[in-house]
C-alpha positions in Angstrom: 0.0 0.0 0.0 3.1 2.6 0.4 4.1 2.4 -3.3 0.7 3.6 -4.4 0.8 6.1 -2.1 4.1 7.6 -3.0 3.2 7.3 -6.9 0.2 9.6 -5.9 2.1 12.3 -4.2 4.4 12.3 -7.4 2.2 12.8 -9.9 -1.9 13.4 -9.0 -4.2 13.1 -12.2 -7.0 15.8 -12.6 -10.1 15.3 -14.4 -8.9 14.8 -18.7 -5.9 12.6 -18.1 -3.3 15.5 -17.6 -0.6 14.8 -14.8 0.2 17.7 -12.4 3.6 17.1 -11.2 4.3 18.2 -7.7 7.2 20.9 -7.0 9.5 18.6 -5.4 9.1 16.8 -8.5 10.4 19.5 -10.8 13.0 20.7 -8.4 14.4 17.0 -8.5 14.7 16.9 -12.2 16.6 20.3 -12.5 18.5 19.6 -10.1 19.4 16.1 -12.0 19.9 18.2 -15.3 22.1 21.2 -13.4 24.6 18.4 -12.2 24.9 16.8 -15.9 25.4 20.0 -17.5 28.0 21.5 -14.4 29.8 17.7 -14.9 30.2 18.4 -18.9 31.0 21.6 -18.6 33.8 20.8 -16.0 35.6 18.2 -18.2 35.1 21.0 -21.0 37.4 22.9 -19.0 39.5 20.1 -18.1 40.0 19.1 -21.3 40.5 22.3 -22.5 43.2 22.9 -19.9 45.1 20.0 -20.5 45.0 19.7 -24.4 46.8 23.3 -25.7 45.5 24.9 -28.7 46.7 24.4 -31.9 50.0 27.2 -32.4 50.5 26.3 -36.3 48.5 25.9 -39.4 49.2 24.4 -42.2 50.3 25.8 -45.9 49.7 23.6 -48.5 51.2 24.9 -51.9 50.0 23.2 -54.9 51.9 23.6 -58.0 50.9 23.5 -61.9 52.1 24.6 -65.1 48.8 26.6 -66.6 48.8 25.8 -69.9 48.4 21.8 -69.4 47.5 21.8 -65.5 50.0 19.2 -64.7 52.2 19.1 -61.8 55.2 21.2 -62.0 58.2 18.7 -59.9 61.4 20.4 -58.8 60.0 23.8 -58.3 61.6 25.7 -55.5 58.7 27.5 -53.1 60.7 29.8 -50.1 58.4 31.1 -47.6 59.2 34.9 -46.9 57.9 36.9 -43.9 56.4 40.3 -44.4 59.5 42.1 -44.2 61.3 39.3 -46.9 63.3 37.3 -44.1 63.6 33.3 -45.1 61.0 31.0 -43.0 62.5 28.4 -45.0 63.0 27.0 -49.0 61.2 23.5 -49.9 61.7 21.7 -53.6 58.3 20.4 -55.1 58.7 16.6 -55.8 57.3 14.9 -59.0 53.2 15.8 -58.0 53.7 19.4 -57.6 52.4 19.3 -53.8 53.9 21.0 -50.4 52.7 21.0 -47.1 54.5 22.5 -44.3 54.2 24.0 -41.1 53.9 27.4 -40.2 52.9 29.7 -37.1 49.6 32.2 -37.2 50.4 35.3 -39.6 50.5 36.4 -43.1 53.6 34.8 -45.7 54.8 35.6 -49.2 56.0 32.5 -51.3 58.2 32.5 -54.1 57.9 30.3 -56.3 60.9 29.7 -59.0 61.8 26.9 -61.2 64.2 26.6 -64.5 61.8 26.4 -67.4 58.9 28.8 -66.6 58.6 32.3 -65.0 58.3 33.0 -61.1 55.4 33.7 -59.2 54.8 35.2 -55.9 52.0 34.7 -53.8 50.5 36.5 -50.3 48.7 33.7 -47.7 47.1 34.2 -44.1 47.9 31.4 -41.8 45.8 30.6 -39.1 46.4 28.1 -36.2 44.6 24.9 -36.7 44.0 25.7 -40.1 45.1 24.7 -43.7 46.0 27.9 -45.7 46.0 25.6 -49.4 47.3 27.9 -52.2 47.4 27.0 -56.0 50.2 28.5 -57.8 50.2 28.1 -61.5 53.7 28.5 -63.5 53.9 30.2 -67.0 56.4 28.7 -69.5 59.2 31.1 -69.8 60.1 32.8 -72.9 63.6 33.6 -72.5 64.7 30.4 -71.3 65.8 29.8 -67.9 66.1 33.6 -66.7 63.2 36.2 -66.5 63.6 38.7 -68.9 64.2 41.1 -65.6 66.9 39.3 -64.5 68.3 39.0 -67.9 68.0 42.9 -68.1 69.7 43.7 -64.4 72.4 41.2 -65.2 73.2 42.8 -68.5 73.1 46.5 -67.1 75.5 45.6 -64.3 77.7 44.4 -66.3 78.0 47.2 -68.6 78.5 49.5 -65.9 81.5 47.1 -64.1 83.1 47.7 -68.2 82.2 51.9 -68.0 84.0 52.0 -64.6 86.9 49.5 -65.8 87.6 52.0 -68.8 86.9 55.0 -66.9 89.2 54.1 -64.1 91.4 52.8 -66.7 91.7 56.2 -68.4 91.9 58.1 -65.3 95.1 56.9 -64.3 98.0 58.4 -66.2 
């Protein structure tokens, strides 16, 4: 006879079949779901504490020639900061695809290889991110150097052959 008397403190029926539930009743339950959610929410934390976030992301250069969209192997891809220091310099193997390492902030890669033209590019890393860049190669018309290299190289050495004769005339 005690069972059937508890069961009708707990819930008393009115007239229609609708349960009332007692106060007790509802102060049970969120007490019940308040413990849950302070028990997630504390190995949220924990876990949070103990696992660090992520300090790198990830740059991953892919690297084509444009006219046929194949892989471009061999290619050499330095990562510059903002103010042109060296991060470091990786080669491209045969599919044209690097991935490397790199901490939160914004990179310029050069990219250079023999038989086409460079290309420069400007990427945002963010920490526990992939920062995936496609970098496509134009074949080079004057062979292995860019036409402004070709033109620098030339200049400076017609003004080491002015100042060789100049000098050179100078002395007597």
């Amino acid at each position: 006879m005690g069972s059937p008397l508890r069961a009708s403190r707990l819930l008393r029926y009115i007239d229609g079949g609708v349960a009332k539930v007692s106060l007790s009743s509802v102060q049970a339950i969120v007490a019940i779901v308040a413990g849950v959610l302070s028990a997630i929410g504390g190995a949220f934390a924990l876990w949070h504490h103990f696992v660090p976030e992520p300090t790198t992301g990830q740059v991953v250069a892919i690297i084509r020639e444009l006219r046929t969209a194949k892989p471009v192997g061999e290619a050499t891809l330095e990562i510059l900061t903002p103010r042109d220091e060296l991060v470091t310099t990786l080669t491209a193997p045969d599919s044209g695809r690097l991935q490397h390492a790199l901490k939160e902030g914004s990179y310029r890669l050069r990219v250079s290889h023999p038989k086409f033209s460079a290309e420069n590019r400007t990427i945002q890393v963010v920490s526990g991110q992939t920062a995936e860049v496609r970098i496509e190669l134009r074949q080079s018309a004057a062979g292995s150097m860019p036409l402004g290299e070709a033109v620098r190289t030339v200049d400076e050495g017609m003004g080491a052959v002015k100042r060789f004769f100049k000098d050179l005339g100078g002395s007597r």
